[in-house]
N, C-alpha and C positions, 0 to 999 in steps of 0.2 A: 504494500500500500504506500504508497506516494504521502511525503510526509514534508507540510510548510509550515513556517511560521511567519506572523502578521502581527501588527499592532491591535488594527482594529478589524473585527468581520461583522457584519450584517450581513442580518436573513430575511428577506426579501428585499424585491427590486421594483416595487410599488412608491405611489407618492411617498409615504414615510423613508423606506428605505434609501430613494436616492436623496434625500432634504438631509439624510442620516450623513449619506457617505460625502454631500459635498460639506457639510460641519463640518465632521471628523478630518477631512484631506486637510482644513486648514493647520491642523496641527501637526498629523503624524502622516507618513509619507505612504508606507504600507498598509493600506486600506483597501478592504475586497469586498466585494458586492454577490452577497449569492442567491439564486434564485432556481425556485423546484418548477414554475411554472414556465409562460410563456413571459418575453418584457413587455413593457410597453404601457403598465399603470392599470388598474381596475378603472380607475375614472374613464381613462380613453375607451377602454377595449370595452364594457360591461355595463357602465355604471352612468356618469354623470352626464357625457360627450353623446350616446348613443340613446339615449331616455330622452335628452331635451331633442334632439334631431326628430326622434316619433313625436314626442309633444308638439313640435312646433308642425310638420305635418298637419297633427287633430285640431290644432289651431287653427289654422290654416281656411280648413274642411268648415267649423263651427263656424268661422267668421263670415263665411261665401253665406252659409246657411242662416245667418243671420245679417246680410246685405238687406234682404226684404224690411226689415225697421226702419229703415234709413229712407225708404222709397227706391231703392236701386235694386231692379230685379234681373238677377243671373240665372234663371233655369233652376233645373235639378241639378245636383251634385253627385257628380259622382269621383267614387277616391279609384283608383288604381294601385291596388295593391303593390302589384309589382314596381309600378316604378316608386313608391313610396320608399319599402324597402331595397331598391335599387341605392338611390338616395342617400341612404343613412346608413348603408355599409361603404359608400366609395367618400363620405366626407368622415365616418367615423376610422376607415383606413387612415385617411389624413392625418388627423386628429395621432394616431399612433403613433403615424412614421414621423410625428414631429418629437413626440416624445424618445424615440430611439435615436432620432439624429443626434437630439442632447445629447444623447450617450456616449457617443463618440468620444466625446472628450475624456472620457472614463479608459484605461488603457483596458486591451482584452484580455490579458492578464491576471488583470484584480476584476474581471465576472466571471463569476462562477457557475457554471450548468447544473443545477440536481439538489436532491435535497438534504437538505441537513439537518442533524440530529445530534444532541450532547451526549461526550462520552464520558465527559467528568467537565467540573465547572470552567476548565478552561479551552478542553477539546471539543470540536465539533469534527461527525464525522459525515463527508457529504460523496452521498451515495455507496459504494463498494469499494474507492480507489482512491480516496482524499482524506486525509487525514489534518486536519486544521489547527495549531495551537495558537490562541490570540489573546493578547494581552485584556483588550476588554469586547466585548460581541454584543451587539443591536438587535434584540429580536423586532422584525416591520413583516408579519408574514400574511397580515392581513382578517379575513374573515371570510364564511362561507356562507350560506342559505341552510337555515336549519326548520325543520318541517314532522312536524308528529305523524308516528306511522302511521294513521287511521290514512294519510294521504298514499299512501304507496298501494290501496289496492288500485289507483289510478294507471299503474305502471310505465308505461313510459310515454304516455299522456300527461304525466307529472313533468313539470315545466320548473326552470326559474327564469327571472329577469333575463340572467345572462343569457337563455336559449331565444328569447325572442330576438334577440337581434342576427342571429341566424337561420331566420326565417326566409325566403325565398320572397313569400308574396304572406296575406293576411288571411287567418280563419273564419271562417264563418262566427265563431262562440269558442266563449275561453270564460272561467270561474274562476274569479281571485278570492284567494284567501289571505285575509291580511290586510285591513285598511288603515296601514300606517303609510308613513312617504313614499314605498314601493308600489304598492298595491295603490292608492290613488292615485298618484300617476299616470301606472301603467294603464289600470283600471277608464280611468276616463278616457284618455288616448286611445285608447281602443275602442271603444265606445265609440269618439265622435270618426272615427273611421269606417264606421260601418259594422265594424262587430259587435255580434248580440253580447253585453257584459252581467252577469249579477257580480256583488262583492259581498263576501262574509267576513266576520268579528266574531269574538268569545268573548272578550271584555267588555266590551265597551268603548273602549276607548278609539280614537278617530284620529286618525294623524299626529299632530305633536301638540295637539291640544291636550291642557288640564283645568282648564274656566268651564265650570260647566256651558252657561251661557253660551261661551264659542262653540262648547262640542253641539249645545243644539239648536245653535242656526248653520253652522257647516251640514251638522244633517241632513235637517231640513232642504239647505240648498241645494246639498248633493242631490236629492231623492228626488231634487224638481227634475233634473237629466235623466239619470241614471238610478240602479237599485242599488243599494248601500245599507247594508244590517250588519250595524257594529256589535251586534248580541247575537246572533242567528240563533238560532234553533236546527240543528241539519243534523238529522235522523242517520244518515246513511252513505257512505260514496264509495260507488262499487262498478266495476269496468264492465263495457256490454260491447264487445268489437271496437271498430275503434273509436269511439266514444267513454266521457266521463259520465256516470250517471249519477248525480244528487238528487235525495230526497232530502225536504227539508219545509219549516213552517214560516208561512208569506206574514211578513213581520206587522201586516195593516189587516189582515182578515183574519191570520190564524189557521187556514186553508192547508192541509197536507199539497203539496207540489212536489213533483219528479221530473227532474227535467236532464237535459243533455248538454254536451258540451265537446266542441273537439277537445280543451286543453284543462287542468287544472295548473294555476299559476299561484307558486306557493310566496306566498310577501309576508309569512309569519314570522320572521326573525332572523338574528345570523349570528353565527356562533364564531371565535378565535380560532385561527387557524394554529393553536400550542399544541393540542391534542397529539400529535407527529413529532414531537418534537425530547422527547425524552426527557421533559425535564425533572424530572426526580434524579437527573445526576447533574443536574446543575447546582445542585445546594440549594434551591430558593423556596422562600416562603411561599405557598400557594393559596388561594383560595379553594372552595370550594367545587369551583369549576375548574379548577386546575390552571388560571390563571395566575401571573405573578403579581405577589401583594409590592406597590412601587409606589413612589414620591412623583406628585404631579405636577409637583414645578421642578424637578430636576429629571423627571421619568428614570430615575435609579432604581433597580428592582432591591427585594428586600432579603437580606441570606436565610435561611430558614434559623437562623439561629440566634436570629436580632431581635430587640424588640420592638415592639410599633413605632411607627415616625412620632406618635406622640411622645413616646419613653426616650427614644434615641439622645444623646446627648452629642456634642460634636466632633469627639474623640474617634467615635465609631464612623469610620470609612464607609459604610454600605457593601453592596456588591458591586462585580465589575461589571456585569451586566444592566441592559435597561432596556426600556420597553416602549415601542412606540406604535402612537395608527390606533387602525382597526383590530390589531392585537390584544388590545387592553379593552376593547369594547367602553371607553369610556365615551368616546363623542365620536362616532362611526361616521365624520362628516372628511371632505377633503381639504381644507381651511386646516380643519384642526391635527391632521395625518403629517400636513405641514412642519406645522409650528412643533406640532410632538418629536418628530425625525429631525429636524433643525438641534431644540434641544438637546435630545438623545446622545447625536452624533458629538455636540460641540464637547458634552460632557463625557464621552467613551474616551474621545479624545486629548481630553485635560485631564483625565483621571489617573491619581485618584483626589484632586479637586476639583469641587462641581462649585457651579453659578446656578443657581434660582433662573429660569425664564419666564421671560413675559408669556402668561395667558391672557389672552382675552375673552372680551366679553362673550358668554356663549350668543351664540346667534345661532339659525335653521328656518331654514325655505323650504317648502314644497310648491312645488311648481305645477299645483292644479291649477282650474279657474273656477272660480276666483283662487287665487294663493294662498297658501297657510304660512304666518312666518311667527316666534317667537323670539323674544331678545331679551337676554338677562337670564336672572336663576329662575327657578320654577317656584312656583307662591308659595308649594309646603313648605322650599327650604329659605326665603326670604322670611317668610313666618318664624321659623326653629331659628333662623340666625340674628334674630330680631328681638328674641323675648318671646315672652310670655301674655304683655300685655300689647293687643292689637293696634301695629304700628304701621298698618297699610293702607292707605288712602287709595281708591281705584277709582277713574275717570274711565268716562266710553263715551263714542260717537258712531253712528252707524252710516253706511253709503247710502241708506235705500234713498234720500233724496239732495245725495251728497251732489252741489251744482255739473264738476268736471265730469264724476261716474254717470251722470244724469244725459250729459250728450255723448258719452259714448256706448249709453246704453249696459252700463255693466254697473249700475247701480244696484248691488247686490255687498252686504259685507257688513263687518262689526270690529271693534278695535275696544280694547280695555286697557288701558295702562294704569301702571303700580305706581307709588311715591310714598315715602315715610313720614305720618304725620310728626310734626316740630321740625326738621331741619329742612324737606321740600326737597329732600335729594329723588331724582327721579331713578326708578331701580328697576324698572323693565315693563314688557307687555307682551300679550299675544294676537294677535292680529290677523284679521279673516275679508281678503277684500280685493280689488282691480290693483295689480302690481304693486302687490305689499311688496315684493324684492327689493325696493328702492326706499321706500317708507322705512323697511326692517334695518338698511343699513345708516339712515340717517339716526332712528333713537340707538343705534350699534354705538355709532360713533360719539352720538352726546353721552351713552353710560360709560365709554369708556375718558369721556373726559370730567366724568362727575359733576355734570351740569346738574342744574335743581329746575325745576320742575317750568318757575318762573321767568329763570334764563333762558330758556329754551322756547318761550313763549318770547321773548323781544329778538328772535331770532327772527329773518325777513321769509313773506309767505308770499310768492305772486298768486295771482287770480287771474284766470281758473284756472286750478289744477288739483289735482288727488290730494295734496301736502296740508291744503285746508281744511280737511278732512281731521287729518291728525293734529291742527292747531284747535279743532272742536273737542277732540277728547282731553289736548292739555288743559282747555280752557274748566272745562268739564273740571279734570280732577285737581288744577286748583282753586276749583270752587271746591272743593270736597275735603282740602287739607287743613288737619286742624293747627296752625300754626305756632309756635313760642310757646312760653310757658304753659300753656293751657293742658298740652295734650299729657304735662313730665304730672301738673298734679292729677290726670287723671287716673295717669296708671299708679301713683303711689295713692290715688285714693281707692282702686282696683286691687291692685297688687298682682305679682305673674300668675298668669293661668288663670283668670276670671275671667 
C-alpha cells in the first residue's frame, strides 16, 4: 500500500471542502483534496444551480398563464418537456465545468480519487492502495437523502431531487413527500409544468416556517395551486407495475382516495455522509447519530475524551480534526458550507491555534411562489436566550393589498418581525411573500449590523415597491414595542417564567 504524508487532508471536494483547502493552502503547502464521489459541488451538479433552472422554467409557464390579468392574451400553454429538461442539463453542465475549471488551480497531485476512511486519528485510508498520514484532516463529505422504509415498496419508482435532473423529458405524476424547501420547490415546479402533483407531511410543519400564522397562510396559499397536507393521513404505498400507488385521506373531506403516480419523490430529510467513514478510530466525541460533537465558531471537532466546550478550559488543545458543510447537519445551506470550510481549513491549518470565525446571521430562502424566507434565530431560541420574562415584540404586514404586489398581481403574503421590548434591537423575522429573496437579505444585513428597530425605519423606502411592505411591519412593531424602563419593571414585577 502506497504510503504519504501531508499536512493537511480533506474529505470531500464539495462547496465546504474546496472553501477548506483554499484556507488551509494559505498556511501549509501540503494540502490534499479527496473525494469518493464525482467533482464539481452538490450545489452545481444536484442541488441549488439545477432546482432554480426547473423553477425558473415553472415560472416561466405560470406567468404566460397568468398574462390573461393583465388583458394580454397568449393562447394555451403548452410546456415541452423535453426541451425544458434539454435546458437545464446543458446550463446546469455549465454551471459545473465552471466549478472544475477553478480546480485547476488545485495541483492533480493533492486530489485524491476514492474514499476514505480513518485508521487511527491521524491515518486515513482511501480506498485499497492509499494510505494517508496528516497532521490535521477536514471532514466536508456532505449529506445524503434519507427516507423511511414504508417508501421502498415504491422501488425504483423511488426518486430523489438528484434523479430529477436526469430526466430526459417530464412525467405525467410524481408524489412528494416532504414539504420542507425540497419538496416545495420541487413540488410546485412541477406542478406548474404540467405534472399532476399531491404533496404529503407527518408533522406538520411547512417549509422553514415556525409562526404558526405563516405556517397557515403558506397553506392556505399553497392549496389555492396545488394539494399540500402537511399532516397527511396515507394508509398505504404499494407498487402496481410501473406505477406508485397511494392510499391515503383527502385532508378537506376525509374521503379514502387511491390514487397513482409514475414517481414517488422522497424530500423527507438528509442525513451526514460520516456513516463510511470509520470514525470510532478517530478518537472523537460523537453524538448520537454518530456525528462529531464540534465548536461552531472554530468547527474543531471534540476528542472523545474532552469535556464539553462548556467545561473546556484553554489549556486543552481540542482535536486535530474538524468538521465542516452539510456534514455536521447544522445549517445544510451553501452560504453557510462556505463560511464552515473557510473556517475549518484556516484553523486545520494554524493548528494547533484556532481563531473564533465570523458566523453570521442565519438566513434561508425557499424559492417557491410566493417565497418563504426567515432571518435571525428561531422564536423558541430568541425566547430561551432572552429570559424568562416575555421580551419579544412582533410586528406584521400582509401583501394582500400591499400597492407594488397589487400591480403585479402577486399580492399574496405575510411578514412578522421580532424586536426586544426596552432596547428596540431588531432580532429577526419570517417572511411569506413576492420576492422575499431581497427583502430576507436587507433585514440579513440590518441584524447583522445591530440596527434597532427605529433605525431601520429612517432608513430610505422608494415608492412603489415591495420594500414598503416591510416599512408597514416595522412601522407595525414599533408600535408594538414597549420601550425604556417600563418593560425592566414589568418583568421584575412578573418575575422569569410568568
Amino acid at each position: 500500500m502506497e504510503a504519504r504524508e501531508v499536512d493537511v487532508a480533506i474529505i470531500g471536494a464539495g462547496s465546504a471542502g474546496l472553501s477548506a483547502w483554499h484556507a488551509a493552502h494559505k498556511h501549509r503547502e501540503s494540502v490534499v483534496l479527496i473525494e469518493g464521489g464525482a467533482f464539481g459541488t452538490t450545489c452545481a451538479r444536484v442541488g441549488c444551480m439545477p432546482s432554480k433552472l426547473l423553477i425558473a422554467a415553472a415560472d416561466a409557464a405560470q406567468h404566460a398563464r397568468d398574462a390573461g390579468g393583465f388583458g394580454v392574451r397568449t393562447g394555451p400553454v403548452e410546456v415541452d418537456g423535453r426541451a425544458v429538461m434539454a435546458r437545464l442539463k446543458h446550463e446546469r453542465d455549465g454551471f459545473v465545468g465552471h466549478v472544475l475549471e477553478s480546480m485547476k488551480r488545485i495541483d492533480a497531485a493533492d486530489l485524491i480519487t476514492g474514499h476514505a476512511r480513518f485508521g487511527a486519528p491521524h491515518i486515513l485510508i482511501v480506498g485499497d492502495s492509499l494510505r494517508i498520514e496528516a497532521r490535521t484532516i477536514v471532514i466536508a463529505t456532505g449529506s445524503r437523502t434519507s427516507w423511511p422504509k414504508q417508501f421502498e415498496a415504491a422501488g425504483d419508482r423511488l426518486i430523489v431531487n438528484d434523479d430529477i435532473f436526469e430526466w430526459d423529458t417530464l412525467p405525467e405524476s410524481v408524489v412528494v413527500f416532504g414539504p420542507g424547501i425540497i419538496g416545495l420547490e420541487m413540488g410546485q415546479a412541477l406542478h406548474r409544468l404540467g405534472v399532476r402533483v399531491r404533496i404529503f407531511g407527518k408533522s406538520g410543519s411547512l417549509g422553514s416556517f415556525e409562526d404558526p400564522a405563516l405556517k397557515e397562510y403558506a397553506d392556505r396559499t399553497f392549496n389555492d395551486e396545488l394539494y399540500v397536507d402537511p399532516a397527511a393521513e396515507v394508509e398505504a404505498i404499494e407498487r402496481d407495475g410501473e406505477q406508485v400507488v397511494v392510499t391515503f385521506l383527502e385532508r378537506h373531506t376525509g374521503k379514502r382516495l387511491v390514487e397513482r403516480f409514475d414517481y414517488l419523490l422522497a424530500a423527507t430529510g438528509r442525513r451526514p455522509n460520516v456513516d463510511r467513514l470509520d470514525l470510532e478510530n478517530a478518537g472523537l466525541a460523537l453524538d448520537e447519530d454518530g456525528v462529531p460533537f464540534y465548536n461552531r465558531f472554530t468547527m474543531q471537532c471534540r476528542n472523545d475524551n474532552e469535556r464539553s466546550d462548556n467545561e473546556r478550559n484553554d489549556k486543552e488543545s481540542g482535536s486535530h480534526v474538524f468538521i465542516a458543510g452539510d456534514a455536521n447537519q447544522e445549517l445544510p445551506l451553501l452560504h453557510e458550507a462556505i463560511t464552515q470550510g473557510r473556517i475549518a481549513g484556516d484553523n486545520a491549518g494554524r493548528y494547533p491555534e484556532r481563531r473564533a470565525g465570523l458566523r453570521n446571521t442565519p438566513l434561508s430562502i425557499v424559492f417557491t411562489e410566493p417565497q418563504m424566507a426567515t432571518v435571525g434565530l428561531r422564536r423558541a431560541v430568541l425566547e430561551q436566550r432572552l429570559g424568562g420574562c416575555d421580551r419579544i415584540a412582533v410586528g406584521e404586514a400582509t401583501f394582500d393589498n400591499q400597492g407594488r404586489a397589487t400591480v403585479l398581481r402577486q399580492n399574496r403574503g405575510l411578514m412578522r418581525l421580532y424586536a426586544e421590548h426596552g432596547s428596540g434591537q431588531f432580532l429577526g423575522g419570517e417572511l411569506f411573500g413576492p420576492q422575499m429573496e431581497h427583502i430576507a437579505h436587507l433585514l440579513a444585513w440590518a441584524l447583522e449590523q445591530r440596527m434597532g428597530v427605529n433605525q431601520m425605519l429612517d432608513m430610505p423606502f422608494y415608492h412603489p415597491v415591495l420594500e414598503e411592505g416591510l416599512r408597514s411591519a416595522l412601522r407595525n412593531l414599533s408600535a408594538n414595542l414597549q420601550q425604556g424602563p417600563a418593560i425592566e419593571e414589568r418583568c421584575m414585577e412578573h418575575g422569569p417564567g410568568d
